[in-house]
C-alpha positions in Angstrom: 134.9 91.2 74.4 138.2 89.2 75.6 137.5 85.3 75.9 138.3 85.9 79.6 135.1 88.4 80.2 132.8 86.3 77.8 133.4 82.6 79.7 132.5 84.3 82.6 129.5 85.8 81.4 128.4 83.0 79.8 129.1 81.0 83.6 127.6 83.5 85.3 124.5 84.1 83.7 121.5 82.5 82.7 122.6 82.0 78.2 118.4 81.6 77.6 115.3 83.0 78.0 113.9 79.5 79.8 116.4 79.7 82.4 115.8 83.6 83.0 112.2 82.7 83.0 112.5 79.8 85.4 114.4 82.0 87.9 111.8 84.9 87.4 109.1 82.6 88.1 109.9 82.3 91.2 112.0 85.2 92.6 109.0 87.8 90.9 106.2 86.4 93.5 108.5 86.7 96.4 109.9 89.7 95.5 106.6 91.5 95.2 105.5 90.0 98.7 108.6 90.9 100.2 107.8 94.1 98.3 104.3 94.8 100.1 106.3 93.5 103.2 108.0 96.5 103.5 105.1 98.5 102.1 103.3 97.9 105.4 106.3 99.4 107.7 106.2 102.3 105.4 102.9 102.6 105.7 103.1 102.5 109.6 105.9 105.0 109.4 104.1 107.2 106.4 100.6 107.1 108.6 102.3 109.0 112.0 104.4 111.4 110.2 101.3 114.1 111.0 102.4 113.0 114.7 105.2 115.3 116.1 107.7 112.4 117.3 106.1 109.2 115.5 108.3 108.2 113.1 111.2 108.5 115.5 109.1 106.0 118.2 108.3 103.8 115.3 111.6 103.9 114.4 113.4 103.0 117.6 110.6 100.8 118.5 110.9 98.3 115.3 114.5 97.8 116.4 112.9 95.0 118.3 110.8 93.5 115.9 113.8 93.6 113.6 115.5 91.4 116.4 113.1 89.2 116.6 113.0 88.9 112.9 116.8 88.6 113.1 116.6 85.8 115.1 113.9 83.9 113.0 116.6 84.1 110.0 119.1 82.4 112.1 116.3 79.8 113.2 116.1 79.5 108.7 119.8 79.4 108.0 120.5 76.2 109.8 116.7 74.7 108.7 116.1 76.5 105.0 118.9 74.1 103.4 117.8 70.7 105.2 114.2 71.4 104.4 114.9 72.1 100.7 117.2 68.9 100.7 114.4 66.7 102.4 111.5 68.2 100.0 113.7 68.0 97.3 114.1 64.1 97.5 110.4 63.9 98.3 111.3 63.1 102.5 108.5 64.9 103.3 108.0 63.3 106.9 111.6 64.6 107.6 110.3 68.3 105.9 107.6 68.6 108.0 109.6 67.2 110.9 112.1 70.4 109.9 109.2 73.1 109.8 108.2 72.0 113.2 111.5 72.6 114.9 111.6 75.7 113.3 108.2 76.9 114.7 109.2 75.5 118.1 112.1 77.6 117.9 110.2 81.0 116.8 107.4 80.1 119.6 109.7 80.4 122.3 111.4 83.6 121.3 108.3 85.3 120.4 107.0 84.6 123.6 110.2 85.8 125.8 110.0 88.9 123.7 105.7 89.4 124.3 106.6 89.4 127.9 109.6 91.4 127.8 108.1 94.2 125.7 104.9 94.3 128.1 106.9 94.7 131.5 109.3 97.0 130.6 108.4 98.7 127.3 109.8 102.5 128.3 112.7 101.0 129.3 113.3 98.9 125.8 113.2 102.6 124.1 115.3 103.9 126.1 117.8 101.4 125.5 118.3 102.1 122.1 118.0 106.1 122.6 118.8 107.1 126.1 119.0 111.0 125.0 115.8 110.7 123.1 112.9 113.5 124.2 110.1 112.1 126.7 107.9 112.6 124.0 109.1 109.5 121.8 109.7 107.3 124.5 106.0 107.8 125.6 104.8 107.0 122.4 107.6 104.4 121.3 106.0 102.7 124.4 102.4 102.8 123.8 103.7 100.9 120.5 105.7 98.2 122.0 103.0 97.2 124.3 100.3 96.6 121.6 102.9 95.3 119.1 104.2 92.5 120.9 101.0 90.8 120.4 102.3 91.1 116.6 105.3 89.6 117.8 103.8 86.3 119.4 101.9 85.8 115.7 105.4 86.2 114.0 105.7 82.4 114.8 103.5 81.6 113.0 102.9 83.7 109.9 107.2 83.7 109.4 106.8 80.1 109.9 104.5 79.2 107.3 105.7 82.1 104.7 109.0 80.4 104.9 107.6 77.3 103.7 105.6 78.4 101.1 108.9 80.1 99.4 111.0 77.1 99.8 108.5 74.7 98.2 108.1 77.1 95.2 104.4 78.6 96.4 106.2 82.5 96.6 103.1 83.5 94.6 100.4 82.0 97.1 102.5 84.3 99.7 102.0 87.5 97.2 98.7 86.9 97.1 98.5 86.7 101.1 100.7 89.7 100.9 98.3 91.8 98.8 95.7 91.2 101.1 98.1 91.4 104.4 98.6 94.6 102.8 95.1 96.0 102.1 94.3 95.2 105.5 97.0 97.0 107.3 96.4 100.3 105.0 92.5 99.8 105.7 92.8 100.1 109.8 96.0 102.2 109.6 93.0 104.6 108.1 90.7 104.1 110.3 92.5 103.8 113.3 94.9 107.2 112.9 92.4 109.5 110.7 89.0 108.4 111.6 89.3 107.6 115.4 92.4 109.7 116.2 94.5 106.9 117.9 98.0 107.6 116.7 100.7 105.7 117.2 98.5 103.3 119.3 96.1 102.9 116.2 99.3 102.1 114.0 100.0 99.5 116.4 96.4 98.1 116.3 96.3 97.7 112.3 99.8 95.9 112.7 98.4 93.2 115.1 95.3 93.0 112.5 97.1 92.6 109.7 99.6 90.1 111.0 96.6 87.8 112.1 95.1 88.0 108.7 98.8 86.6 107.3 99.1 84.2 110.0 95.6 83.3 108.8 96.3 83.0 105.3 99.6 81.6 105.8 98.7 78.7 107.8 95.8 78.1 105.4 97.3 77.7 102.2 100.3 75.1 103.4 97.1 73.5 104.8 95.2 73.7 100.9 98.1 73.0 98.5 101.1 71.0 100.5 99.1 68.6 103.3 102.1 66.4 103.5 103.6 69.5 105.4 100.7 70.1 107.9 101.6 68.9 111.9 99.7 68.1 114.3 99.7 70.1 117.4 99.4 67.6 119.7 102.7 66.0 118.2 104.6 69.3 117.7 107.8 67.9 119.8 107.6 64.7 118.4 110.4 64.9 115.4 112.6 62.4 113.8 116.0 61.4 115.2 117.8 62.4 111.9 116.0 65.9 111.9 117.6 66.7 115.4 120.6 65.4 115.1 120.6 67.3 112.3 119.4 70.4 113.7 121.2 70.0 116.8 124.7 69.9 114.8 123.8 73.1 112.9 122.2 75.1 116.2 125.4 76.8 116.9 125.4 78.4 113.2 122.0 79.6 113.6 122.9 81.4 117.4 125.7 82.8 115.1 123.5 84.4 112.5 121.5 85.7 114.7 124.8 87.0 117.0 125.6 88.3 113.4 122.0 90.1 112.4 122.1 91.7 115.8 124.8 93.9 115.2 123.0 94.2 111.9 119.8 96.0 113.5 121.5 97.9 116.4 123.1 99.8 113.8 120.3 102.3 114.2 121.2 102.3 118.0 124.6 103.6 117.5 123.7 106.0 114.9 121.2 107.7 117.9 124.4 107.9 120.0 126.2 109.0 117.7 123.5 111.6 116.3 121.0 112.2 119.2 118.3 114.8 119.7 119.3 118.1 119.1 122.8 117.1 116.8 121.0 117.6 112.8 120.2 121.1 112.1 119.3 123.6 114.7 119.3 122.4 118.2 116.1 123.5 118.2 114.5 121.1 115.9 115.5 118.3 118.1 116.2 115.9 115.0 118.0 112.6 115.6 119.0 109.7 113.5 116.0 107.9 114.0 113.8 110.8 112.7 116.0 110.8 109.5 116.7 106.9 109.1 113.0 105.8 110.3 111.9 107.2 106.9 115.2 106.1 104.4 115.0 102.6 106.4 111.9 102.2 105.4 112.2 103.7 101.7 115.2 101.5 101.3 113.2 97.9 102.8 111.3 98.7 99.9 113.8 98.2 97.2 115.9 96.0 99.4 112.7 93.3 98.9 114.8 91.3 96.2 116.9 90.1 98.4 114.6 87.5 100.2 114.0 85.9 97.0 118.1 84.8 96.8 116.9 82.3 99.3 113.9 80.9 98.0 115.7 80.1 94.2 118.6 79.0 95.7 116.4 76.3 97.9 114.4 75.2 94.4 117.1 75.3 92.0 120.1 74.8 94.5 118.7 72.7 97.5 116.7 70.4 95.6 118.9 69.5 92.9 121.6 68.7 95.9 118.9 66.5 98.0 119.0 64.5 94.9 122.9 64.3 94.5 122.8 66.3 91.5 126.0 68.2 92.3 127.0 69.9 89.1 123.3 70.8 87.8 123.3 72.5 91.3 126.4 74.1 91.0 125.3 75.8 87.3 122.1 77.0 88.7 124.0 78.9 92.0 126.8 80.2 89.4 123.8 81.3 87.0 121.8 82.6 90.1 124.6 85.0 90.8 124.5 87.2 87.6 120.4 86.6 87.4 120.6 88.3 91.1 123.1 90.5 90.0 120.6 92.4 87.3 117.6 92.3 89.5 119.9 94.6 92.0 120.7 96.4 89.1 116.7 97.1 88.3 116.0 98.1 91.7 119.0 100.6 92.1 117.5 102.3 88.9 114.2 102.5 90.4 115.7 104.0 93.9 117.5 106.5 91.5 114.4 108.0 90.8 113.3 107.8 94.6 116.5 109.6 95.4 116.0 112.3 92.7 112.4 112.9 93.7 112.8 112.6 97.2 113.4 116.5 97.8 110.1 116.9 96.3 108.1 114.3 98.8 107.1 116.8 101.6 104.6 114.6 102.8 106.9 112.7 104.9 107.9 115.0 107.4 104.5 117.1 107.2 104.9 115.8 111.4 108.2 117.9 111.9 106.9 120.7 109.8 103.7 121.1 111.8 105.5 120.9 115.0 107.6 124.0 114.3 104.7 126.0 113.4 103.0 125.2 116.6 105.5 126.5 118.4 104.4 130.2 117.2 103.9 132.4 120.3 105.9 130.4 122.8 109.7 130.8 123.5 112.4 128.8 123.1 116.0 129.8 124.6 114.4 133.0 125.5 113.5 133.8 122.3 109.7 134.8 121.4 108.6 132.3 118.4 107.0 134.8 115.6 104.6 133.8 113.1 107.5 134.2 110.5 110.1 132.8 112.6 107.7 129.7 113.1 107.3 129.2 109.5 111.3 129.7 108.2 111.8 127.5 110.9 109.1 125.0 109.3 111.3 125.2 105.7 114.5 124.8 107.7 113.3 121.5 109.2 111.9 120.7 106.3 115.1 121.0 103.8 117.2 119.3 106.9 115.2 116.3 107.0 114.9 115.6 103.2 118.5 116.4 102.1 119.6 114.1 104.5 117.1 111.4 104.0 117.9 112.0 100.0 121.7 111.5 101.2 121.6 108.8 103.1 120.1 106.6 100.3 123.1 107.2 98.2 125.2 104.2 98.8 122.1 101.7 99.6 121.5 102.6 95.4 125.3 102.4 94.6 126.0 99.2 96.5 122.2 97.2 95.6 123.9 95.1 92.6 126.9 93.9 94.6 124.7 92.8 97.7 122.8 90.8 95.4 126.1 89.6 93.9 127.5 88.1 97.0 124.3 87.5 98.8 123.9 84.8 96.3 127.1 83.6 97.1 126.1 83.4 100.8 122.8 81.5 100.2 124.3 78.8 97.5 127.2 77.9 100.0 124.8 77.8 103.0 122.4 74.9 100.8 125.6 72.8 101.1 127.6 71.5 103.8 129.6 74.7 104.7 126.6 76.0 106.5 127.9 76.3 110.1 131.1 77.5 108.9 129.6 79.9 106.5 128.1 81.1 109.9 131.2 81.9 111.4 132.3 84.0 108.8 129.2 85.5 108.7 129.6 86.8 112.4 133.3 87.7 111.3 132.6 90.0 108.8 129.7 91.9 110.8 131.5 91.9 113.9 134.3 93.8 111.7 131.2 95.9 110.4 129.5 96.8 113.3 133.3 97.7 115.1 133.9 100.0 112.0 130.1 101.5 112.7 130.6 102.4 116.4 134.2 104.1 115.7 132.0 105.6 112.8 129.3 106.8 114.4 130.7 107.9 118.1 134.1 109.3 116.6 134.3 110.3 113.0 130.2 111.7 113.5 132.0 114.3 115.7 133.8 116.3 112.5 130.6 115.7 110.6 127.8 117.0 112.9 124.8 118.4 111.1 126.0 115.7 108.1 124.6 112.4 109.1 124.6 111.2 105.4 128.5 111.9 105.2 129.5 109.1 108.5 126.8 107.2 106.3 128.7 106.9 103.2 131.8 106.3 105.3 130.4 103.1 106.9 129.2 102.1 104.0 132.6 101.6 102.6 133.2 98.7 104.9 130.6 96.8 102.3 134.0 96.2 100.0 136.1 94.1 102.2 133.2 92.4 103.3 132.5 90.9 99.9 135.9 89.2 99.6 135.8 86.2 102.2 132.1 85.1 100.9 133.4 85.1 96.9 136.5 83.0 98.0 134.4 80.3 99.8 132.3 80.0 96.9 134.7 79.7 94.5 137.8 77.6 96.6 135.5 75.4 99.2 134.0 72.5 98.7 130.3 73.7 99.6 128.0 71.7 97.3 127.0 68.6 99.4 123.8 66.4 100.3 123.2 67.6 104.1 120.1 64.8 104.2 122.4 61.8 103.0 122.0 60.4 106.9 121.5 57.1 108.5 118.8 55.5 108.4 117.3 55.8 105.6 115.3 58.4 104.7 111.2 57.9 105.1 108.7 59.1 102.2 105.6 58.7 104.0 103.2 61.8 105.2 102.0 61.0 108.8 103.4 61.8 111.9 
């Protein structure tokens, strides 16, 4: 091992088993909630795959709950670092003060997209698919307008589970999780097996489920950090320092968000470029949502680790700069990098396995298969639809959806470790004082992204129609000059700064 290779293994990762332990200690709860997070959109997905054209109308409909959720991350970006900063010198008027503009912030979005998504919920599918069959938009919209009552309790529940991660209470929010969870699969049952309600019931057992986490949520800040619990009636009431604060950071978090938009309309272009009718057979009316509503949800799975980058990097980061200690937090964001950095690495091993089974998993497109053998005894392009015709047809669907799905996953599983990597490097210099300008270059490098994505998907998708997972792997590649601008800010700016260190002074008391 050259000295060169072992000084920067012994910077960039944790040299004991308390430090690994401390970091696991609080990235394993979170990373199991965010875990059973994603478990519940597979489940949704999983539970209308017996529906001919669910998954795709799940698929295109969570495009706008993804938004939504896209925007509550740049609401966190500009208030994650503050709070940890504020909690971590024990401020915890000005903490509280922080959570509030942060659920004021989520109220009023939530509630322009509840009214959106019940006026015009046909219209919000088509949007995002304009070539898909009437079929899916019907049901897409018989989602939407049940699920935006999902969307008006995201406030609150995203709120709340944000806190509880950034004050070091991630397993509180695994145990909410678990439950969140138990509930969902529960009336998922119910609702699409016992009272036949399909998509509709899907959508029902999402709304329950997400007032049982609001529930829990709200009640465990309220049981184990009190000195965090507003009042109501005093919701707009919040420090001086707090807005000015917030106010000077507002533009970074309307640039994250700018910047996770073109994040989630990724699966819009990919319907463009691959409508109904382009993968396989005409016939078979596949799209890219009907293959990426499945490997999107597969891959949120294993993609769960990352939301814990942000919770150690406010505990072992934020805090320690709240309290000016500027090198201590410095070792902990270096040694975060390579802790990160092997947890991607575990998850892309597990996702091998997925992607080597996958073939195997009929179960997830049982809804495609079943279609094609219903068509037996019609006719199709003037062409009688035999009992043997239905059922090779069935296999061809079949083979089509998983080879692509298996595909698809590919560079998700290679790629894992080095989002992980660089992800940390994102989070460590947004706890400091670059965090508006980290936003900018945040916005930079997925504008760059999502331009390489539409030349990707509605020009180089032409030579490879019939082979989504091929312009896959080709976006993909714009992951590697992506990386570069992040690991130079890191390691040239001057990030690590006390962002609470205002005028006046700051106030320990815990009453509004």
């Amino acid at each position: 091992m050259s000295i060169t290779f072992k000084k920067f293994f012994v910077t960039h990762f944790p040299q004991d088993k308390k430090t690994y332990k401390e970091y696991f200690n609080v990235a394993f709860p979170i990373i199991f909630a965010s875990i059973l997070f994603a478990l519940n959109n597979f489940i949704d997905n999983f539970m209308v795959t017996t529906i001919n054209g669910g998954v795709a109308a799940l698929s295109i409909a969570n495009i706008w709950t993804g938004l939504l959720l896209t925007i509550f991350v740049g609401i966190s970006f500009i208030g994650t670092s503050a709070m940890a900063q504020f909690y971590g010198k024990q401020d915890y008027k000005r903490a509280r003060d922080t959570l509030k503009f942060r659920f004021i912030a989520a109220s009023i979005l939530s509630i322009s997209f509840f009214v959106t998504g019940l006026a015009i919920p046909e219209q919000l599918i088509r949007l995002f698919s304009p070539n898909e069959s009437t079929v899916v938009v019907e049901l897409g919209a018989k989602y939407i307008r049940i699920i935006t009552v999902s969307w008006l309790l995201l406030s609150f529940s995203y709120t709340y589970g944000a806190a509880l991660r950034e004050v070091g209470l991630g397993k509180l929010q695994m145990y909410a999780s678990i439950i969140t969870l138990s509930v969902n699969i529960i009336f998922n049952s119910i609702f699409i097996f016992a009272l036949n309600l399909g998509v509709e019931g899907a959508a029902w057992a999402s709304v329950i489920a997400r007032v049982a986490a609001m529930v829990m949520h709200i009640a465990l800040v309220s049981w184990k950090k009190k000195e965090l619990v507003f009042n109501p009636i005093r919701l707009i009431i919040i420090n001086s320092v707090v807005w000015k604060l917030m106010s000077r950071r507002f533009i970074g978090a309307i640039l994250i968000s700018a910047s996770g938009l073109t994040v989630n309309l990724r699966n819009m272009l990919w319907n463009f470029g691959y409508p109904a009718g382009t993968i396989g057979d005409s016939t078979f009316q596949l799209s890219a949502a009907a293959i990426i509503g499945i490997t999107g949800s597969i891959s949120g799975i294993f993609l769960s680790a990352i939301p814990s980058i942000s919770a150690t990097t406010s505990i072992f980061v934020g805090w320690q700069l709240g309290q000016n200690n500027i090198g201590a937090a410095k070792k902990h964001s270096t040694q975060l990098k390579g802790f990160n950095f092997l947890i991607g690495f575990i998850f892309s091993l597990l996702l091998v396995l997925v992607v080597l089974t996958l073939p195997y998993m009929t179960f997830v497109v049982r809804g495609q298969y079943q279609a094609q053998l219903d068509l037996e005894g019609s006719t199709v392009n003037n062409v009688l639809i035999t009992s043997e015709q239905a059922l090779i047809n069935a296999n061809l669907v079949q083979t089509q959806m998983l080879r692509e799905m298996q595909l698809t996953l590919i560079p998700i599983t290679a790629l894992l470790p080095t989002w992980m990597w660089f992800i940390s490097s994102s989070n460590s210099v947004q706890s400091g004082g670059w965090n508006s300008r980290l936003s900018i270059i945040e916005l930079a490098t997925n504008i760059f992204q999502f331009s390489w994505l539409i030349f990707t998907a509605l020009f180089i998708s032409k030579f490879f129609q019939n082979s989504l997972w091929i312009s896959v792997i080709i976006f993909y590649l714009s992951d590697i000059p992506k990386i570069l601008p992040y690991e130079l800010v890191y390691y040239k700016a001057n990030w690590a700064t006390n962002v609470t260190d205002l005028k006046p002074a700051t106030t320990k008391g815990t009453n509004d």
